[in-house]
N, C-alpha and C positions, 0 to 999 in steps of 0.2 A: 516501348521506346526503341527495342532492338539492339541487336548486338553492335560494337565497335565498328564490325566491319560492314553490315547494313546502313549505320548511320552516313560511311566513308564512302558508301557505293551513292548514297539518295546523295549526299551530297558533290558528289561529282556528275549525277545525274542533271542537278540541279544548276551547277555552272553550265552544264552545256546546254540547256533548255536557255538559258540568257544568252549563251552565246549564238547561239542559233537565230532566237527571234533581233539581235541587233546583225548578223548579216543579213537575214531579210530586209531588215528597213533599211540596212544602208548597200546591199550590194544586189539585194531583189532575190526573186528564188532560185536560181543557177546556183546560186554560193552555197546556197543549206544542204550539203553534203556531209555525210558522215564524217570524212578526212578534214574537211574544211572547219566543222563545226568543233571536233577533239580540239584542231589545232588553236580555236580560235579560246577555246577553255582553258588551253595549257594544260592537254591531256595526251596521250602519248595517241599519234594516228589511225592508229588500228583500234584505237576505244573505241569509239562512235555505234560501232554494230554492235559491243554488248550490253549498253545502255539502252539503245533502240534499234529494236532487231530488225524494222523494216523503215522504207524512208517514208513512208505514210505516215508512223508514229512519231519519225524527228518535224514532218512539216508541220503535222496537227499541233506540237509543242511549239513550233515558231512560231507559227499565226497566233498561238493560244498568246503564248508570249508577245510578240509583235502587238498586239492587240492592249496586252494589258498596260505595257510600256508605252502606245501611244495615250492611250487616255487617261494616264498618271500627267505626261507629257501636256495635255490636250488642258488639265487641271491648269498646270502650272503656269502655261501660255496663257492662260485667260485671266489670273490673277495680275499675270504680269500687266496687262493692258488698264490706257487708264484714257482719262476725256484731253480732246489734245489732238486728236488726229484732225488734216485738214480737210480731206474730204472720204467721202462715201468711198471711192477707190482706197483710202487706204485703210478703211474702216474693212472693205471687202477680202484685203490683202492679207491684211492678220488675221481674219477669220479664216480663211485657207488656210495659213499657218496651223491655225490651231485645228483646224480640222486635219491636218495630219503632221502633226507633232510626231516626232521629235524633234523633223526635219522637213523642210521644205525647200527643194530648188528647181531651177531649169527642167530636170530631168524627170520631174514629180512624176508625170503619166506613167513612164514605161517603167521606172522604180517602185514607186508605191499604188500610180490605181489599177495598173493591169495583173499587177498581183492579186491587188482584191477581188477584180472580175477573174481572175482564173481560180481561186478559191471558193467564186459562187457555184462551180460545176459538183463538189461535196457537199453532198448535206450536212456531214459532221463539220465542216470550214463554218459553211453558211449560218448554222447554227452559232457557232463562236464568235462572228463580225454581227453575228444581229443583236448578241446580247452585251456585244459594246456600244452599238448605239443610241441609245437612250443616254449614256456617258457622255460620247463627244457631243451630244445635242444640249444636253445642261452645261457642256464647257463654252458651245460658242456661246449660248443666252448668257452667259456668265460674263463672257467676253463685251457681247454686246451690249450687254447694259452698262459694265466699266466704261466703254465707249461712247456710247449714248446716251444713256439713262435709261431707255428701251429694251423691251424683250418682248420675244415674239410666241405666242400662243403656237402648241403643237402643229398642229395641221401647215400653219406656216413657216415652223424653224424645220420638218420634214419637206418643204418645197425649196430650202434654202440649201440644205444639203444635198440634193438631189440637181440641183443647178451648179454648184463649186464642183461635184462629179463629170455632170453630162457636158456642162460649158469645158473642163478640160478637155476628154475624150473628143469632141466637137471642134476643139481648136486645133487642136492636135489633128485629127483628121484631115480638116482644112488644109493643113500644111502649115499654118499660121506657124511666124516664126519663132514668136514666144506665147505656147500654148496658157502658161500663163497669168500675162498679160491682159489677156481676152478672156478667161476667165475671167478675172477679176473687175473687168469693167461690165462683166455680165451680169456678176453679182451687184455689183454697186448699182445698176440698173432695179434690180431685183428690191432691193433693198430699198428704193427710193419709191420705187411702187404700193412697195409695204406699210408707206409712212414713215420709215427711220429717214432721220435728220441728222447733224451737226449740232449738237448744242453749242451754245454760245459760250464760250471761257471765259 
């Protein structure tokens, strides 16, 4: 169990592993700094380094975090969903949502997927975002069947996430002005290929 002052160390170790992985998802990885992170725990500035003596092991805890928090996240989004939507586009639009829960806006690419592709360059990262997926994959099927009645077999909910990815990246490229936008009418594309429909209300 540990002494008083171990339990008082894990757990300020602890607030700042949270607070770390919410400025990755809301500020991107510039922000996960040891100074930023103390502060963001309500931990006095100069903690940061003796919690986590390099910034390798504060990012491994953000992403680790970041990860866990999205597909808690990723749960909740997809319960929240229900039959109602008017078409395939919006059926598309929550499934991004919940594919990267907590949060989703305008700025998604350079906030949240360039993190992930810059976290595929560690194998320790990559390892951590692989063994989230299987999660956000049962949360959009979860989604999508609130929505549809529908769900889609392996091989085609990994072609589904891989298109709400590359159609961002893609739009975003483009220059498109709302990267998106254009996702999302890729996937509802995608989606209508697949046989998902609109049930009737």
């Amino acid at each position: 169990m540990g002494t008083v002052k171990q339990r008082r160390s894990q757990a300020k170790r602890e607030l700042m592993a949270v607070a770390a992985a919410q400025l990755l998802i809301d500020e991107g990885p510039s922000a996960v700094t040891h100074r930023r992170v103390a502060e963001a725990a309500g931990l006095a500035a100069g903690s940061g380094n003796y919690y986590f003596p390099s910034k390798k092991d504060l990012f491994r805890t953000a992403v680790a975090g970041a990860e866990d928090l999205r597909a808690e996240s990723a749960l909740k989004a997809a319960l929240d969903c229900r039959r109602g939507e008017s078409s395939l586009v919006s059926v598309a639009l929550r499934l991004t949502g919940i594919y990267f829960a907590p949060r989703l806006g305008p700025d998604v690419v350079t906030m949240r997927l360039n993190p992930i592709l810059e976290a595929g360059h560690d194998p320790e990262l990559q390892e951590i975002i692989r063994s989230h997926r299987p999660l956000l994959a049962q949360a959009l099927n979860l989604g999508l069947e609130r929505m549809t009645g529908r769900m889609l077999a392996d091989g085609d909910m990994e072609m589904l996430v891989q298109n709400i990815a590359a159609s961002l990246l893609y739009g975003f490229a483009l220059g498109e002005e709302d990267p998106l936008s254009y996702s999302t009418r890729s996937t509802a594309r995608l989606l209508e290929l697949l046989g998902i429909r609109i049930p009737a209300v």
